[in-house]
C-alpha positions as CSV (number, residue, x, y, z in Angstrom):
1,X,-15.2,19.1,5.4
2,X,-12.5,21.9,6.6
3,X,-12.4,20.2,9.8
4,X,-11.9,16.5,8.7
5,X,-9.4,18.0,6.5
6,X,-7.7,19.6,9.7
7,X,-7.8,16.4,11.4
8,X,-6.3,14.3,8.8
9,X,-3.3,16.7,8.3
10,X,-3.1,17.0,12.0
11,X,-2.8,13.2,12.4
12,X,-0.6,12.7,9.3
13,X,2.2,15.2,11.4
14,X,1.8,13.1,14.2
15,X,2.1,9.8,12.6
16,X,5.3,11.4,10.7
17,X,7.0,12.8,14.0
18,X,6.5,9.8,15.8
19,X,7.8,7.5,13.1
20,X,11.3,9.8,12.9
21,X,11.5,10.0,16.3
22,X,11.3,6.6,16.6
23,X,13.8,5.8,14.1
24,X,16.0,8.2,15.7
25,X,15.4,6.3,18.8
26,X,15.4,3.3,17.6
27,X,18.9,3.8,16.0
28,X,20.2,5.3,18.9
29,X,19.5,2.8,21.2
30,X,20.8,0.0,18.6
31,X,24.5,2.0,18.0
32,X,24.8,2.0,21.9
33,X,24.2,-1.7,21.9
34,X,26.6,-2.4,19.5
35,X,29.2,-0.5,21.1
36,X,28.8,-2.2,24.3
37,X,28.8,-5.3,22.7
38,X,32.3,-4.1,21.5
39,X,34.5,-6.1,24.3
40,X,37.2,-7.2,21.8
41,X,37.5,-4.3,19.6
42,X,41.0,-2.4,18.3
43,X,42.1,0.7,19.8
44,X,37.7,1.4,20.9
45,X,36.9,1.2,16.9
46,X,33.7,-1.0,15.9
47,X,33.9,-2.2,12.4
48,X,30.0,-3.2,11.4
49,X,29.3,-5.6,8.0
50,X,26.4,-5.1,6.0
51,X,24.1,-7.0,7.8
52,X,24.7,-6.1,11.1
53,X,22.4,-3.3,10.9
54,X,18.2,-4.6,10.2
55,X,17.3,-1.5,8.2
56,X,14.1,-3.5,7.9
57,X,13.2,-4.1,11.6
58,X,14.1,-0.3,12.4
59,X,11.7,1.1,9.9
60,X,8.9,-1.6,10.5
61,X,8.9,-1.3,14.0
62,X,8.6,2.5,13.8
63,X,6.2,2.7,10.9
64,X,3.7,0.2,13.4
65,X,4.3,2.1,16.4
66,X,3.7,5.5,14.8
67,X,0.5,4.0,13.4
68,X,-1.4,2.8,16.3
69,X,-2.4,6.1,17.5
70,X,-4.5,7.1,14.2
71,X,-5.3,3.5,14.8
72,X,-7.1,4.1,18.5
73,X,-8.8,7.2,17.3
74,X,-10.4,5.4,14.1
75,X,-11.6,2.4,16.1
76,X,-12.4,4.4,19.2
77,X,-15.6,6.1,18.1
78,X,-17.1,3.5,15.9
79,X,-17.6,1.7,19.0
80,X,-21.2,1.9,20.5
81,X,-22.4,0.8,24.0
82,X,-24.1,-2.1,24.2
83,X,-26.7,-0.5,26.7
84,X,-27.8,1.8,23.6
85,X,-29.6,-1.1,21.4
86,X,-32.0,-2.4,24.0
């Protein structure tokens, strides 16, 4: 039971790094793009309007992403080979 316990904490740090990491990434990545994008812009200033920004994509995408490794390691050992049920 300790151990499971171990392995769910250890997983739910992993999960959670990934997913601020990614956000931090994510966000990075996005302002860049928007500054590049800025061809027309006053004096090098970028003025951004509310929805310019998809809050919503950013934290979807990263929540997924951060998921799919718990996902791999819960599916991965509930498969059996098929040459074990002859």
């Amino acid at each position: 039971m300790n151990q499971k316990l171990a392995q769910v904490l250890k997983n739910g740090i992993i999960s959670f790094l990934i997913f601020w990491s990614l956000i931090i990434g994510i966000s990075a990545i996005e302002a860049n793009i928007k500054i590049v994008d800025c061809t027309a812009c006053n004096d090098g200033n970028r003025k951004l309007n509310w929805n310019e920004i998809n809050y919503g994509l950013i934290l979807g995408t990263s929540a997924i992403i951060s998921i799919i490794p718990n996902l791999i390691r819960i599916i991965k050992p509930t498969k059996k080979p098929l040459y074990n049920n002859i």
